[in-house]
N, C-alpha and C positions, 0 to 999 in steps of 0.2 A: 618889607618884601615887595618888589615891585608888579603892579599888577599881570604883565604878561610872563611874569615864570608862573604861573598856576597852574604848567600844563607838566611842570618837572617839580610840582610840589609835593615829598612821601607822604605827605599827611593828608594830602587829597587823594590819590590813589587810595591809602587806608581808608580815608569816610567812604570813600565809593566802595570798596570790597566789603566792606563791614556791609553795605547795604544789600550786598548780592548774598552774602551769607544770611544775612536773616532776611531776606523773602523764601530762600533755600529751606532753611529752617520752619518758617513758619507752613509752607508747604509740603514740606515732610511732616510734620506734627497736624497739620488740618486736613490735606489733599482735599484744596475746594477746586473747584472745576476751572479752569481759567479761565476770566474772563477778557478776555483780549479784544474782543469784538462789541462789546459794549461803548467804545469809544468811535468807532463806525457809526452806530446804531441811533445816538445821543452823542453826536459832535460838540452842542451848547455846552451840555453839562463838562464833556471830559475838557473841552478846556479852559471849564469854568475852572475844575478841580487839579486838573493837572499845570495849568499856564497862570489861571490870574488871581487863583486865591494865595498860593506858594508870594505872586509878585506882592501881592497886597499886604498878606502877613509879614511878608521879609519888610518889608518899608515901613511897617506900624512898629513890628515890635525890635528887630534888630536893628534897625535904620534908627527911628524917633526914640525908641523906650530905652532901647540896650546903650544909642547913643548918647540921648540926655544921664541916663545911670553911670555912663564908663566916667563921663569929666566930674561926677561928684569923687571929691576925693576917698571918701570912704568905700564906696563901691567899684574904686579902679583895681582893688586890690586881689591878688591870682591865688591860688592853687591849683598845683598840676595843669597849670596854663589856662586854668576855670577863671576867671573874674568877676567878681562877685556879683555884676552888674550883668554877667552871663548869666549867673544863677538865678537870680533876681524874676530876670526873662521869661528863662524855661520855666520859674514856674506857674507864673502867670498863663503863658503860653500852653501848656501841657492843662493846668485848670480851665481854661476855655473852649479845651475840648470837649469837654464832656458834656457841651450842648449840642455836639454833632455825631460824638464816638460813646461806646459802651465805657465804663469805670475805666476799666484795665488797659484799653487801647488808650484812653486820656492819657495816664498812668506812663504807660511805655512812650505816649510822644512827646517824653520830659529828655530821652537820649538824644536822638536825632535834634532836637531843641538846643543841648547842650553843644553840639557840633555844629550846628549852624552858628550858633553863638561864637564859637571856637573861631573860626575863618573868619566871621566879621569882626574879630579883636587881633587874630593873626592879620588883618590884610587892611588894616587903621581904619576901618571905616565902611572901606571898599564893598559893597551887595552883591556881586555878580558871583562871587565862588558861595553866598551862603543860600543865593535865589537858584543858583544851578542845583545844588544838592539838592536844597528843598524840592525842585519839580524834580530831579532824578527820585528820589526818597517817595514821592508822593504817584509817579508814575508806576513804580514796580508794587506799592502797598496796594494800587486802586487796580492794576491789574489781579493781582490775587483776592482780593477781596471787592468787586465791582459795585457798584453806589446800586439801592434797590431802586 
């Protein structure tokens, strides 16, 4: 896939609705107050959390981990377009959350993990559609949920 169709890709469009549907969701089911303004208030922080940690984590773990994992021959191997070396990732990636997130929020960023995954094995390599997600993903969760 070459890198500038991304913008006529279904599958991006679906990772991005999929994200607008569960902040939707999680909104309906919590109704916390928005914090939208907290990124105003604390510019370092939001893009600490919105801009350079998404870059940073995309280049550790999908760039160096997922990439060294995909050319082992064992772990190039897919399901439902999952590779095993995707899997491998998110879960590392989802387990290292739970030094910053409660259990279940660790837990749940095992999905979004696997869709970042997803892109950087659909796009050979390529970081820019799985580092865009990540800060889309990471902007709409910190907006609902703002750092204390």
């Amino acid at each position: 896939m070459q890198p500038l169709k991304i913008y006529k890709d279904l599958q991006m469009f679906f990772a991005i609705s999929a994200a607008i549907t569960i902040w939707t969701l999680l909104y309906i089911y919590d109704h916390p107050n928005l914090g939208i303004t907290w990124g105003f208030q604390r510019p370092l922080l939001f893009i600490s959390i919105i801009f350079i940690q998404p870059i940073l984590e995309e280049l550790l773990f999908r760039g160096a981990l997922q990439g060294w994992l995909i050319n082992q021959p064992w772990a190039s191997t897919t399901w439902l377009h999952i590779s095993l070396a995707n899997l491998m990732t998110s879960m590392l990636f989802s387990l290292l959350h739970i030094f910053a997130h409660p259990p279940l929020i660790s837990a749940l960023v095992f999905i979004p993990s696997l869709i970042f995954g997803h892109f950087r094995d659909r796009y050979h390599g390529w970081l820019i559609p799985s580092i865009s997600l990540h800060i889309f993903y990471n902007l709409g969760y910190f907006f609902l949920y703002p750092p204390s």
